[in-house]
C-alpha positions as CSV (number, residue, x, y, z in Angstrom):
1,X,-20.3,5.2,-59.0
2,X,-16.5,4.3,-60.0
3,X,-18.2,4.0,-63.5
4,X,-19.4,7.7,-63.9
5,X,-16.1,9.3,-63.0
6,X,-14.1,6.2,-64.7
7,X,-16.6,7.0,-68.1
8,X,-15.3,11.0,-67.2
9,X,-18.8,12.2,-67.0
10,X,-18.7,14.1,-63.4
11,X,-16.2,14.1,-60.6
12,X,-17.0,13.6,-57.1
13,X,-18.3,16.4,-56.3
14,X,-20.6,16.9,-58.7
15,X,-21.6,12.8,-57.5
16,X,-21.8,14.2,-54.1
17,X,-23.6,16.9,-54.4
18,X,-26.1,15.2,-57.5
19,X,-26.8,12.4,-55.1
20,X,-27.5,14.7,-52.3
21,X,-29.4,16.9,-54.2
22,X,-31.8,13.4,-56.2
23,X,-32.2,12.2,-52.8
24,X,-33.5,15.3,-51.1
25,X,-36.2,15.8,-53.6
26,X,-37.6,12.9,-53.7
27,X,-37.8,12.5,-50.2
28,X,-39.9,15.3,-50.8
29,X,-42.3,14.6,-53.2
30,X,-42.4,11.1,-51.5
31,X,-43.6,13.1,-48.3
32,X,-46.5,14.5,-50.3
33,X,-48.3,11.2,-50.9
34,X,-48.5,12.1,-54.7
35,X,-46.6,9.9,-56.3
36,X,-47.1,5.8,-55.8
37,X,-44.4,4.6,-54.5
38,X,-43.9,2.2,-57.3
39,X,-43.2,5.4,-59.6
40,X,-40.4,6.5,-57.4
41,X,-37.1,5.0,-58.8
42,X,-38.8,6.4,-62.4
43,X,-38.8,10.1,-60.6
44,X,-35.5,9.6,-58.9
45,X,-33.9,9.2,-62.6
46,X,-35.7,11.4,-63.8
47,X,-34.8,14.3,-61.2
48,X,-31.4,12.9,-61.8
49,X,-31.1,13.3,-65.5
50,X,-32.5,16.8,-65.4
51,X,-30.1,17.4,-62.4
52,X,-27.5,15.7,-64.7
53,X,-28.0,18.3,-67.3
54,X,-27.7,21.4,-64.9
55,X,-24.7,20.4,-63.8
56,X,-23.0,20.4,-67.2
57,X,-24.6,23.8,-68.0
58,X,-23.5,24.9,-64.1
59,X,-20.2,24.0,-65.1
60,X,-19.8,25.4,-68.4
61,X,-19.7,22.1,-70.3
62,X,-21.0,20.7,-73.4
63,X,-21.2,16.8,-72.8
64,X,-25.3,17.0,-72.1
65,X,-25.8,13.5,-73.0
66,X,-22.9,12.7,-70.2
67,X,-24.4,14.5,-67.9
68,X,-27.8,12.9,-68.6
69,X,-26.4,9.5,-68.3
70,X,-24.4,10.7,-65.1
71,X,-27.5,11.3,-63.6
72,X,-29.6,8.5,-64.7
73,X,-27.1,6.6,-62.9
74,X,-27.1,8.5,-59.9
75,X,-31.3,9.0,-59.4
76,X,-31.1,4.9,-59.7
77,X,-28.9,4.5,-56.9
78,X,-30.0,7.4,-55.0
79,X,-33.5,5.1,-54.8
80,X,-32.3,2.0,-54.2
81,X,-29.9,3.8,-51.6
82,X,-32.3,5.6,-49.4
83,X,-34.7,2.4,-49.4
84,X,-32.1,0.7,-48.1
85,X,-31.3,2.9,-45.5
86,X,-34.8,3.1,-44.4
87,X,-35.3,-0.6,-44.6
88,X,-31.8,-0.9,-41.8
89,X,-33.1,1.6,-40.3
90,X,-36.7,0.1,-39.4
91,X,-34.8,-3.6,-38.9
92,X,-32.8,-1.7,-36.6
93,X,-35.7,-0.8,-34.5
94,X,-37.5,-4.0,-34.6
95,X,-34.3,-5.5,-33.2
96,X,-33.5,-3.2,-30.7
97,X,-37.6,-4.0,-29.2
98,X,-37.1,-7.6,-29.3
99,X,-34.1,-7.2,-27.2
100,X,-35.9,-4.6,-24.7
101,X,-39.0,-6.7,-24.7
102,X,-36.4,-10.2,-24.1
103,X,-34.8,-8.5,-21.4
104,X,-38.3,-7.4,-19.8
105,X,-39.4,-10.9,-19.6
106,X,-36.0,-12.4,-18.3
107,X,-36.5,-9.2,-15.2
108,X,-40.1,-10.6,-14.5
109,X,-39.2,-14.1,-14.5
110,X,-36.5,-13.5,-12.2
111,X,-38.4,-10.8,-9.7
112,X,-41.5,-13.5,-9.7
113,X,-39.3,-16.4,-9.4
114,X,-37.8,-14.2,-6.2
115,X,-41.1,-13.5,-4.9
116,X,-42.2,-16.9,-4.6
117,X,-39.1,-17.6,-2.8
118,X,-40.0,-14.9,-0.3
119,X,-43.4,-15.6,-0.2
């Protein structure tokens, strides 16, 4: 996002806060089950641009078209962003079962391997 602030179209917090606010939403409508899930980066930049524009009217500004492009920018990321977090997330899981079921089979092997000792 070095771009958007190096291009002086939002600072920081307006990123911030823009990114937090795209994301949120569209988690949202993505919880509805309305929207394909192909369409989503498309309402992410959308949601961005028109949270774009807000924040140069919020702020007192007249650069609209910035604050358009400012938020095209972000609503892209902010999609590819929270995919990706959710894709690490659920990789994250999937790894952490392999291990428990690993370790389950390495117990069992040794408790039957003990047993037949015993027994």
């Amino acid at each position: 996002m070095e771009i958007i602030t190096d291009l002086n179209l939002a600072t920081a917090g307006e990123l911030a806060l823009s990114g937090f606010l795209i994301a949120l939403i569209v988690q949202g409508i993505k919880s509805t089950g309305k929207v394909s899930n192909n369409f989503i980066p498309l309402v992410s930049m959308a949601i961005g641009v028109v949270i774009g524009i807000v924040a140069v009217v919020a702020t007192h500004d007249t650069n609209y078209v910035g604050g358009a492009v400012s938020g095209l920018i972000i609503g892209a990321g902010t999609s590819g962003m929270v995919d990706l977090a959710k894709g690490t997330i659920k990789t994250a899981r999937v790894v952490k079962t392999n291990k428990e079921v690993k370790q389950a089979k390495t117990i069992e092997k040794a408790v039957s391997k003990y047993l037949k000792e015993r027994g």
